[in-house]
C-alpha positions, 0 to 999 in steps of 0.5 A: 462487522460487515461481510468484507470484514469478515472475510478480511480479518487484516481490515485491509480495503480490498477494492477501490472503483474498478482495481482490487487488492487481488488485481495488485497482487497479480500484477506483482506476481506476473512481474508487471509490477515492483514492490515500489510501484504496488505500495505506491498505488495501495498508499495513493488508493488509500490516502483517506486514511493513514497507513504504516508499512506493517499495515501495508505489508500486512495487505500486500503480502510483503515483509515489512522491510520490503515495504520500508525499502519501496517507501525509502525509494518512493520518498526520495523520488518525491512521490510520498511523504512519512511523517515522525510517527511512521504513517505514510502518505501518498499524496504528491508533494509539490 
């Protein structure tokens, strides 16, 4: 196991390039950003593998049902796509 999983017991990706999970979680907490907008930039940071909203939540620090509710928005704006299974994409759907 690596040291970023050590320190990360949720497995969570904690950077990607020049953004990191702490920089999300501060915008949300000075309010520049929503919960819609936050789950929608950890999806589209993560679109290598697939995620579902408790893995999301988990990594975000939102309750689950936030992040149905951001991805229930997300969807219907055509942003994101869920499949049967619950996993959820953030690719843009053409």
């Amino acid at each position: 196991m690596s040291d970023e999983q050590n320190d990360n017991p949720l497995g969570c990706k904690q950077t990607w390039g020049l953004i990191s999970a702490e920089m999300l979680k501060a915008l949300l907490d000075n309010r520049f950003l929503n919960v819609p907008s936050a789950v929608f930039l950890y999806l589209r940071l993560n679109d290598d593998e697939p995620l579902n909203y408790r893995e999301v939540a988990g990594c975000l620090g939102f309750h689950e049902a936030s992040v149905y509710r951001a991805v229930k928005e997300l969807a219907d704006a055509g942003l994101i796509k869920r499949n049967r299974r619950g996993d959820l994409s953030a690719r843009i759907i053409d």
